[in-house]
N, C-alpha and C positions, 0 to 999 in steps of 0.2 A: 329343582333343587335335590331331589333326592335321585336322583342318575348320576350327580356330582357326587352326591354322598356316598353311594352304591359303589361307583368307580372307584373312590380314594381308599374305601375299606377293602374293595376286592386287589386292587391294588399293595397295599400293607399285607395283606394275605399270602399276596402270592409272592412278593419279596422274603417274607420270613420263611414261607415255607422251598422256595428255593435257596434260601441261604442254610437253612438246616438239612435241605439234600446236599447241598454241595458240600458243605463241614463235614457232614456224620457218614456221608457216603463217598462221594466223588473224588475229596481231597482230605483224607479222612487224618493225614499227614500233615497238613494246613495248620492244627492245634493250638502250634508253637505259638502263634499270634493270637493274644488276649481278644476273648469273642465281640467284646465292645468293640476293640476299634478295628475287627476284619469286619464287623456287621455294618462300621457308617460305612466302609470303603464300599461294601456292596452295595447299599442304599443309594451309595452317591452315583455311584453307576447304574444304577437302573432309572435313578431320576434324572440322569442325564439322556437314557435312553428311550424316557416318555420325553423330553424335552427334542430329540432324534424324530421320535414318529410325528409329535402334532403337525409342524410343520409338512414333512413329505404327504398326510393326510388333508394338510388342506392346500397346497399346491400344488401336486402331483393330479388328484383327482379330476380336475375340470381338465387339464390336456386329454389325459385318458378317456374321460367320457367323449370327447369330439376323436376321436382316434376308433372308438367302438363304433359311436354312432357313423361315421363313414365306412367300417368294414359292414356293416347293415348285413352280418351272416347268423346271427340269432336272432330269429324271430320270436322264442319263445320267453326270450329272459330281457327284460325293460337294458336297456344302456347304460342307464345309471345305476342297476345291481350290478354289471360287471364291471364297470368301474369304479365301482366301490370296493367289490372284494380286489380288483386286480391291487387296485391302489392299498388297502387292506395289507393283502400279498408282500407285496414287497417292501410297508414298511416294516412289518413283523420281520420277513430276513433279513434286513440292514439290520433292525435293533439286536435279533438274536446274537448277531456276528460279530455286532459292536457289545455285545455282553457276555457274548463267551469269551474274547479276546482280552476285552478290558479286563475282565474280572479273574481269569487263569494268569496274565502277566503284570497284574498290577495285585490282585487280592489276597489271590492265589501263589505270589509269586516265591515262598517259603519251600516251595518244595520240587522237588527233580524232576 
């Protein structure tokens, strides 16, 4: 229970604190739009975008680990660490991509 806890705090964390880089720095032009509601549009986008990873994290990973375990070229690292990060990996660059994207043309979209 407290790694759920731990997660959804560091989670809220790291949304507020990307959405205050992205305001006061990144799109610093953004303004125009009342911080309440550019803050849920980010919200709603990054919750969409842990809703993005759960899944590629738990269906991605068992193909990938039979896919490691047949290349059998690292003998030093178990199968299932690299296909945890690998799977790791790529769902962090889909979410990234589906959160820069979503959130420059939909959050973001105030400005030139």
């Amino acid at each position: 229970m407290r790694l759920v806890f731990a997660g959804t705090v560091s989670f809220f964390c790291a949304v507020a604190n990307n959405f205050a880089g992205n305001r006061y720095w990144t799109y610093p032009e953004s303004r125009s739009r009342h911080i309440l509601q550019q803050l849920g549009m980010f919200f709603v986008v990054n919750t969409a975008g842990i809703a993005i990873r759960i899944p590629i994290l738990h269906y991605v990973e068992p193909p990938m680990e039979s896919v490691v375990k047949k290349m059998d070229i690292l003998s030093f690292i178990s199968p299932e660490t690299v296909a945890k990060n690998a799977t790791l990996a790529l769902a962090i660059g889909i979410v990234m991509l589906w959160n820069f994207f979503i959130n420059r043309y939909w959050t973001y979209n105030d400005i030139e």
